[in-house]
C-alpha positions in Angstrom: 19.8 -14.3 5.8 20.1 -14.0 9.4 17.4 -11.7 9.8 14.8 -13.8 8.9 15.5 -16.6 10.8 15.5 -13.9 13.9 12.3 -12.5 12.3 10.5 -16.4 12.7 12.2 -16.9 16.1 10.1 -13.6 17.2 7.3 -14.1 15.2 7.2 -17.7 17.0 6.8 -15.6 20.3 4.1 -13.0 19.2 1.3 -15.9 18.0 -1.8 -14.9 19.4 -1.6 -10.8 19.6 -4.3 -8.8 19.6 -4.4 -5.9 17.2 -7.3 -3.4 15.9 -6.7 -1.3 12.9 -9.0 1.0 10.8 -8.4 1.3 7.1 -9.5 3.0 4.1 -10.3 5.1 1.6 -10.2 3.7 -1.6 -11.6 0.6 -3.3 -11.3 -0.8 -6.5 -12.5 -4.2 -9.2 -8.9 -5.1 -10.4 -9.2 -6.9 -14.0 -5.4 -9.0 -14.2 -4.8 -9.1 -18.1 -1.9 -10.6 -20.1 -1.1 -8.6 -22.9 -0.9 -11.2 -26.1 2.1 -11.1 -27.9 1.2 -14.2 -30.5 -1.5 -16.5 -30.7 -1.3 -20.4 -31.8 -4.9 -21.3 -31.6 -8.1 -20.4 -29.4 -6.9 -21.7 -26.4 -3.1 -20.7 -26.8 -1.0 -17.7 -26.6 2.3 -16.5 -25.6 2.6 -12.9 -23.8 4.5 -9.5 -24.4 6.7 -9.8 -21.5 8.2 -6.7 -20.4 6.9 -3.2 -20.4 9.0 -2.2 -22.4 8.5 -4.6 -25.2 4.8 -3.4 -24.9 5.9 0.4 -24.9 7.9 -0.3 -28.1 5.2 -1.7 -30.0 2.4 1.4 -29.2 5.6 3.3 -30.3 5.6 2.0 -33.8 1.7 2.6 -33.7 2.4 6.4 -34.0 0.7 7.7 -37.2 -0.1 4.3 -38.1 -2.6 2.2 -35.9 -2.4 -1.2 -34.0 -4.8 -3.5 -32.4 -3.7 -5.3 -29.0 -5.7 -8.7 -27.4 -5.8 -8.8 -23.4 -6.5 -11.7 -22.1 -8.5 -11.1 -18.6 -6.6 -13.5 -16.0 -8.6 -12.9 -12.9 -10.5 -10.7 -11.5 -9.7 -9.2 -7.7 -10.1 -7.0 -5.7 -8.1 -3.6 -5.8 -7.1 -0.4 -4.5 -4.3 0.2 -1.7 -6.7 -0.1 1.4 -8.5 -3.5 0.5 -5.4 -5.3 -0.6 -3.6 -4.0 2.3 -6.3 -5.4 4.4 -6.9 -8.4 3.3 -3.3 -9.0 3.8 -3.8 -7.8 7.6 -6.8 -9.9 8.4 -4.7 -13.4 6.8 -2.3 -12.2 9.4 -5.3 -12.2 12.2 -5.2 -8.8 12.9 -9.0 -7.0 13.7 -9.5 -4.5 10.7 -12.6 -1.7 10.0 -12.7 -0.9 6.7 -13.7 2.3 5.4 -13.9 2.9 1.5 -15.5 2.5 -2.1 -16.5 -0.5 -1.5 -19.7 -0.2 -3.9 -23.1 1.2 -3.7 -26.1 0.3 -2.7 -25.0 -3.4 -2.3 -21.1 -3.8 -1.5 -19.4 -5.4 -4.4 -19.1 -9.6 -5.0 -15.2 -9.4 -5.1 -15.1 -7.0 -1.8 -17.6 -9.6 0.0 -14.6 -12.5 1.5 -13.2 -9.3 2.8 -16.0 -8.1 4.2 -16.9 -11.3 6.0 -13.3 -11.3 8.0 -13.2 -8.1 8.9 -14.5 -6.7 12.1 -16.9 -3.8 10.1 -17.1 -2.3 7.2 -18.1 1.3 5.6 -18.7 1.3 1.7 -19.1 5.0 1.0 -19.5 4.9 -2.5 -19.0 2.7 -5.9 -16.0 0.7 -6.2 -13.4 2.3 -8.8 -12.2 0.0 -11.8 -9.0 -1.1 -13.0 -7.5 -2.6 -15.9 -4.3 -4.2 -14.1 -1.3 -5.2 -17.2 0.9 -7.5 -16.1 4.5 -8.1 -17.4 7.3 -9.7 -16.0 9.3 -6.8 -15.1 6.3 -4.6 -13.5 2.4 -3.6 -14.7 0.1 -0.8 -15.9 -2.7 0.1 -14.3 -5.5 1.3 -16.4 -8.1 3.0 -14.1 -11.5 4.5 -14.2 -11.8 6.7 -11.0 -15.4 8.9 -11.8 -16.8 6.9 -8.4 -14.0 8.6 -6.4 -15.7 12.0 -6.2 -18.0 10.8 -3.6 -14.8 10.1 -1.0 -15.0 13.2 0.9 -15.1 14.7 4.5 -19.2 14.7 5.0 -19.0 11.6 3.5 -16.7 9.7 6.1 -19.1 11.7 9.2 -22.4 10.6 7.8 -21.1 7.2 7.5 -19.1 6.8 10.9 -21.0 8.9 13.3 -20.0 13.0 12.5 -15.9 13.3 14.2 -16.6 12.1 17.0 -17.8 8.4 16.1 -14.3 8.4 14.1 -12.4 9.3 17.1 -14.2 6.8 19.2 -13.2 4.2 16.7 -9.6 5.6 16.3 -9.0 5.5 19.9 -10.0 1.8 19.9 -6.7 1.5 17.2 -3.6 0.4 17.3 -2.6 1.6 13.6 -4.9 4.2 11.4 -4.4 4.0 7.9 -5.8 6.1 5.0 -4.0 4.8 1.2 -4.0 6.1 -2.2 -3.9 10.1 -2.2 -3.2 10.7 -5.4 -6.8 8.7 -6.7 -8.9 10.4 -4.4 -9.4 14.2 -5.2 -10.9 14.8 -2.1 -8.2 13.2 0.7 -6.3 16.2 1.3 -9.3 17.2 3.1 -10.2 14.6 4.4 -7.3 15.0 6.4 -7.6 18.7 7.2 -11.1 17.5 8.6 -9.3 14.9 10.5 -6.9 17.1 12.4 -9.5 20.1 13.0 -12.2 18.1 14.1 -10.9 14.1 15.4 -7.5 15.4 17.3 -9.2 17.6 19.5 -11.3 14.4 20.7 -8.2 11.6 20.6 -7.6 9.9 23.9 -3.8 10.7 24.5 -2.3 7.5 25.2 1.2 6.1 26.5 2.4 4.8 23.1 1.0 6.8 20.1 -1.0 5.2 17.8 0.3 4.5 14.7 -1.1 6.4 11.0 -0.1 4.9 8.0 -0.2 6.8 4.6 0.5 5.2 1.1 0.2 8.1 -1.9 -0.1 5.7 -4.5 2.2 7.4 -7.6 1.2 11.0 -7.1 3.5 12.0 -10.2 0.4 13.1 -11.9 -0.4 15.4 -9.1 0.7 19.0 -9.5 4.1 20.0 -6.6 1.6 22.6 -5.2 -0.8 19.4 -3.9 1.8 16.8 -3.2 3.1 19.7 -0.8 0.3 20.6 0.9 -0.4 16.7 0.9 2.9 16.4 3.0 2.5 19.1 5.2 -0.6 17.6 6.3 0.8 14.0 6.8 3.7 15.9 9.3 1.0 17.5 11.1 -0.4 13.8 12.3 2.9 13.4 14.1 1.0 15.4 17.1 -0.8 12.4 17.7 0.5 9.5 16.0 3.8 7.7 15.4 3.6 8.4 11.4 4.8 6.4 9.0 4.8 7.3 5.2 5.2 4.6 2.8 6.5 5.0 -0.7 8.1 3.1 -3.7 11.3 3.8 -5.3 10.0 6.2 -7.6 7.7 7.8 -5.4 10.7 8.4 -2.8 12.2 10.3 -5.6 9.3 12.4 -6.3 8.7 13.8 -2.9 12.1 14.2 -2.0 11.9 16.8 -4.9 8.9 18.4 -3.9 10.2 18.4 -0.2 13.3 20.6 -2.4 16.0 17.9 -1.9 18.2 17.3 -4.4 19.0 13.9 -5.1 22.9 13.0 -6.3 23.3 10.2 -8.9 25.8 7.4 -7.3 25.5 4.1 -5.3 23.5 5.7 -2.0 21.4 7.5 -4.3 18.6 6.0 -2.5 19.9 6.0 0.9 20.5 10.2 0.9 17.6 10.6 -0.3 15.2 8.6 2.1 17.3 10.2 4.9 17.4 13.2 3.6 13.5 13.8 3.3 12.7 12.4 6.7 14.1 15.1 8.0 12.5 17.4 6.1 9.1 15.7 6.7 9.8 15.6 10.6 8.0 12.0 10.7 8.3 9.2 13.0 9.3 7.0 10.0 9.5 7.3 6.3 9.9 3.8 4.6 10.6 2.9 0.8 10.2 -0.9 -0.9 12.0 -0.8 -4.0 11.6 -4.3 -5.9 14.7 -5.7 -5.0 15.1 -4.4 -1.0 13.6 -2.1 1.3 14.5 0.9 3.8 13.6 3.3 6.0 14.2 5.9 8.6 12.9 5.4 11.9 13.2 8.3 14.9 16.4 9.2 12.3 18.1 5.9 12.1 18.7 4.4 8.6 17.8 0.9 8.3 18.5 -1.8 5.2 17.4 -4.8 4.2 18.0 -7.2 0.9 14.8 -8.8 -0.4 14.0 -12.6 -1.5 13.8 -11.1 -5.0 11.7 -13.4 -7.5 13.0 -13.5 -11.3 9.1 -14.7 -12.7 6.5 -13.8 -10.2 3.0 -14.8 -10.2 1.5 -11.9 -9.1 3.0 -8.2 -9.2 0.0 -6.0 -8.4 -0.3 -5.5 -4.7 2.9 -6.7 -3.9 4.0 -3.1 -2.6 0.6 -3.2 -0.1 1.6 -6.9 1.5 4.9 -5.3 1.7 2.9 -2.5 3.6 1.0 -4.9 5.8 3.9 -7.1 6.9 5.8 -3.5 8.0 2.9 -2.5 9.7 2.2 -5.2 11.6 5.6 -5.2 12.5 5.7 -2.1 14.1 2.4 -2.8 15.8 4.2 -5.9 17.3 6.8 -4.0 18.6 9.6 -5.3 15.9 12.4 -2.8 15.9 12.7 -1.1 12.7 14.9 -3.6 10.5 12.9 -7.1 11.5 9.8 -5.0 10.8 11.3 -4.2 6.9 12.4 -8.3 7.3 8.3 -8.7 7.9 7.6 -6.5 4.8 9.8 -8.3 2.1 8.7 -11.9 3.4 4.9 -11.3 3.1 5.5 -9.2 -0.7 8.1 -12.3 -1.2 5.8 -15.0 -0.3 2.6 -13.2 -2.3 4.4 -12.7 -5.7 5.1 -15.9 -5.7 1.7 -17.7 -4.8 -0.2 -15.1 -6.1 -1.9 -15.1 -2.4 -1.1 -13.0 0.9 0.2 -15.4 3.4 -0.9 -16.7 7.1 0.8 -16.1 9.9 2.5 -19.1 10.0 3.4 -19.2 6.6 5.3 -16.5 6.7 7.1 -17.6 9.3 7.9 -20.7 7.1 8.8 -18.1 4.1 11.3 -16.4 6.6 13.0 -20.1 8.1 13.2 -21.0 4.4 14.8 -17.8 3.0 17.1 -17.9 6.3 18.2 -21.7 4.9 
């Protein structure tokens, strides 16, 4: 793959940057569980391995009843915004974190986080999650009631009203606010954000960078996702914006942005492009498992991905994906070593269960280039 072994050849060149970013909103106590498919002893067990073995057993549970064992693996912390920045600050980069982080005392699994990164803002509880892993994907089982307390006064009381928030946005290279769809009140949040913050923003030669991850908003109705997107476009006045989705989630906005997708081998590709236009964003980028894309300034870019048959470690994956884009672009990577950057750090972390270094990565991308 001869992008990566350009990828370590730059990355070689940009050791020792210096980057601030501010993230949030969300937080969450991620339980990993193994779903037992049969049991030899105490100590022993094989697992249901696919989702859709799983699915087909709840199935046959209809009218009937069934009793299923998890088997709690680890416990980690969760949520878009940590896991993205934990993966930021193992690449070196200077990250505030704002989010549900837990109340009054931040939570134990949050606390390594904490410690690396520059500040941090809990606002509320942490949310929980029941995280079931199979080889083929996982299902998240959350408990969100904490959420509520993410709102607009929330974020001023706890960073000094709008304009302590444009003081530390002006400070930033990148600006990032993840999972939409889990917090009721993000929509506005934003609103607040571009009334209040813009008016104070420091215009600067090169934009800023904001960074928005939805986090499956299928269960949201059109009418927000819409309003959601409108408001996302409206941050291209002061930011380079980039909008990050999955597969699946590409599909869904394209359909709430009224495009109509057309079965066939660029399926995917018409569809990404097609949206970013209708979103009018500096970049719209998609990680499907296997790959990843995206359009930047309306330039379609591809890359394959080191795709692992048996990972380690599924949940996240899609945020160090994320993280190595993102610090990509902050680097000044043009648009396909940046998606090279994403699928190296997911690669590396599904397989070690861990997001990597700096120069690990740069190891993952020399060896995948071999």
């Amino acid at each position: 793959m001869q992008n990566a072994q350009t990828l370590a050849e730059k990355l070689k060149a940009k050791k020792g940057f210096d980057l601030n970013m501010t993230i949030g909103l969300d937080g969450f106590v991620d339980e990993i569980i193994h779903v037992v498919d049969k049991r030899q002893d105490f100590q022993n067990y094989t697992r249901i391995k696919t989702i859709a073995e799983f699915g087909e057993r709840v199935s046959k549970a209809a009218g009937l009843s069934a009793n299923f064992e998890f088997v709690p693996v680890q416990t980690k912390l969760g949520g878009n915004g940590p896991i993205l920045t934990n993966a930021l600050l193992e690449y070196g980069v200077s990250v505030t974190y704002v989010g549900s982080l837990g109340k009054p005392a931040i939570h134990p699994v949050f606390q390594p986080m904490a410690d690396k990164a520059k500040a941090v803002h809990s606002l509320c509880g942490a949310g929980l999650t029941d995280a079931l892993e199979f080889e083929d994907g996982k299902l998240m089982l959350g408990k969100h009631a904490t959420l509520k307390d993410i709102t607009w006064t929330a974020c001023k009381e706890a960073l000094g009203g709008a304009e302590g928030i444009a003081k530390l946005i002006n400070k930033c290279q990148l600006f990032g606010m993840e999972n939409w769809t889990m917090l009721p009140y993000m929509s506005d949040i934003w609103e607040g954000m571009i009334n209040e913050v813009f008016p104070l923003l420091v215009d600067r030669a090169e934009k800023p960078i904001a960074f928005f991850d939805l986090a499956d908003p299928e269960k949201r109705t059109k009418e927000d996702i819409f309003r959601a997107m409108q408001l996302i476009s409206n941050f291209e006045g002061k930011f380079r914006t980039i909008l990050g989705l999955n597969e699946s989630e590409a599909y869904q906005i394209a359909d709430v942005m009224g495009v109509k997708v057309e079965e066939g081998p660029d399926k995917l590709r018409n569809a990404v492009i097609t949206t970013s236009e209708k979103l009018g964003i500096y970049c719209l980028v998609v990680h499907p498992v296997r790959s990843a894309c995206c359009v930047v300034d309306g330039e379609y870019f591809y890359t394959e991905g080191p795709y692992c048959e048996k990972p380690k470690l599924t949940t996240g994956a899609g945020d160090n994906f994320n993280a190595g884009f993102c610090l990509g672009q902050t680097l000044g990577l043009d648009p396909l070593l940046s998606l090279t950057l994403g699928v190296c750090t997911s690669g590396f972390y599904v397989r070690n269960a861990h997001s990597p270094t700096f120069e690990q990565v740069i190891e993952f991308a020399e060896n995948w280039s071999d």
